[in-house]
N, C-alpha and C positions, 0 to 999 in steps of 0.2 A: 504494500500500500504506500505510495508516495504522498506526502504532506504539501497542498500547493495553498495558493492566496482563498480560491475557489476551493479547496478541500483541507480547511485545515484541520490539525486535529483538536481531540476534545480538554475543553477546559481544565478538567482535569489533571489530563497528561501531560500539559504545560504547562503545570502546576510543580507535578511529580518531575519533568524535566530539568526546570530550573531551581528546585530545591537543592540543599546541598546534603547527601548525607552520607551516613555512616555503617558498613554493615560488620560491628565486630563481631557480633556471632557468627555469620558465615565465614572470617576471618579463623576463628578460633578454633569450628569445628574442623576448617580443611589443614590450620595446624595438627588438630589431634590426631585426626584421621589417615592424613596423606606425609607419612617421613620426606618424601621428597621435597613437598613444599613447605613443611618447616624449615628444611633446610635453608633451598631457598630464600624466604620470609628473613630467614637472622640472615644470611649472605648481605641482604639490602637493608637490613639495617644500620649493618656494620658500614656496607659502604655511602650510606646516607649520610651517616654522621663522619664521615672518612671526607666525606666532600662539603657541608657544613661549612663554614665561616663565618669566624668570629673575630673581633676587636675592639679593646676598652671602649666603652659606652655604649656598643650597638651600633645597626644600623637603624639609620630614620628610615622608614617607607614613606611611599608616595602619601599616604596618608595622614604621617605625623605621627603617627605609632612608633614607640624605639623596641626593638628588636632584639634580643639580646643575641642570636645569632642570626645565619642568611642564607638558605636552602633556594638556589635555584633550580631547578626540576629538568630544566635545559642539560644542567652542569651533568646529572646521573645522565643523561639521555647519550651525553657524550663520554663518558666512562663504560670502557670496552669491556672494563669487567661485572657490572653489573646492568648494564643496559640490555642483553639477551634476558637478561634472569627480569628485569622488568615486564616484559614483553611475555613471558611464558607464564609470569605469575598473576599480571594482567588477563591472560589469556583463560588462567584455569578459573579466575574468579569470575569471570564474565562469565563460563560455562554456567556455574554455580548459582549465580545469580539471572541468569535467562529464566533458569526453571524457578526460581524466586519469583521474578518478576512474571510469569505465565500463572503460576499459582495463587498469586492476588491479582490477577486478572488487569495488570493494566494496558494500554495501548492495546486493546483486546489481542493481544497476540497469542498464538496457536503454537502447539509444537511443528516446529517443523517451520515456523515464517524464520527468515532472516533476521537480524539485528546490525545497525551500520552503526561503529563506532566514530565518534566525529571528535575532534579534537580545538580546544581553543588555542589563540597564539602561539607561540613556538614549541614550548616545551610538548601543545599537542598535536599540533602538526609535526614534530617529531615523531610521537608516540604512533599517531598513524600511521604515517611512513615506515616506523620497523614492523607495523600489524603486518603491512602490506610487502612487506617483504619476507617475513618469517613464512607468511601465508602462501608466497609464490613458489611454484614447483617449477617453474619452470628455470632456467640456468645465468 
């Protein structure tokens, strides 16, 4: 189903779209469950706070907010050593969460519809970009 001017979607959904959230439980259980993505999981943690900066007083953000360190998301996307491991853990929680999201019924979607992963500014048009390239079989 494509979203146009003449077909948008339901109030709802754009609701649920632009909310921000959180799903540590589905987080938790695929630590408990799956050895490999715990692994994983501490891999980027480790190198999250590996690529982190910091300096006496913070940064100011655009906002005025002082910061007391400075995680750009760009930075991991460009670290060769965990930006795979982004992308695969990315990858299993979407899984995880499709059938989440099918099971409270939102965007009426069906097993079996597609989901298109969209990315904001850089750090996600990065993130797209390795979707799309982890995803291609071809050479």
């Amino acid at each position: 189903m494509a979203f146009t001017s003449e077909n948008p979607p339901a109030e709802d959904a754009v609701a649920f779209m632009k909310s921000s959230f959180r799903y540590a439980s589905l987080v938790d259980k695929l630590i408990a469950e799956d050895s490999e993505f715990a692994t994983m999981y501490q891999t980027l943690l480790q190198g999250f706070a590996r690529n982190a900066k910091t300096q006496p007083g913070g940064f100011k953000a655009t906002s005025g907010v002082v910061l007391r360190y400075y995680l750009n998301l760009s930075t991991n996307f460009m670290d060769l050593e965990i930006s795979p491991i982004i992308i695969k853990v990315i990858t299993k929680f979407l899984l995880v969460l499709y059938d989440e999201i099918i099971a409270h019924g939102h965007f009426d979607l069906k097993e079996g519809d597609k989901v298109i992963v969209v990315g904001m500014e850089v750090a996600g048009g990065m993130m797209v970009a390795q979707f799309a390239a982890a995803g291609n079989t071809e050479p």
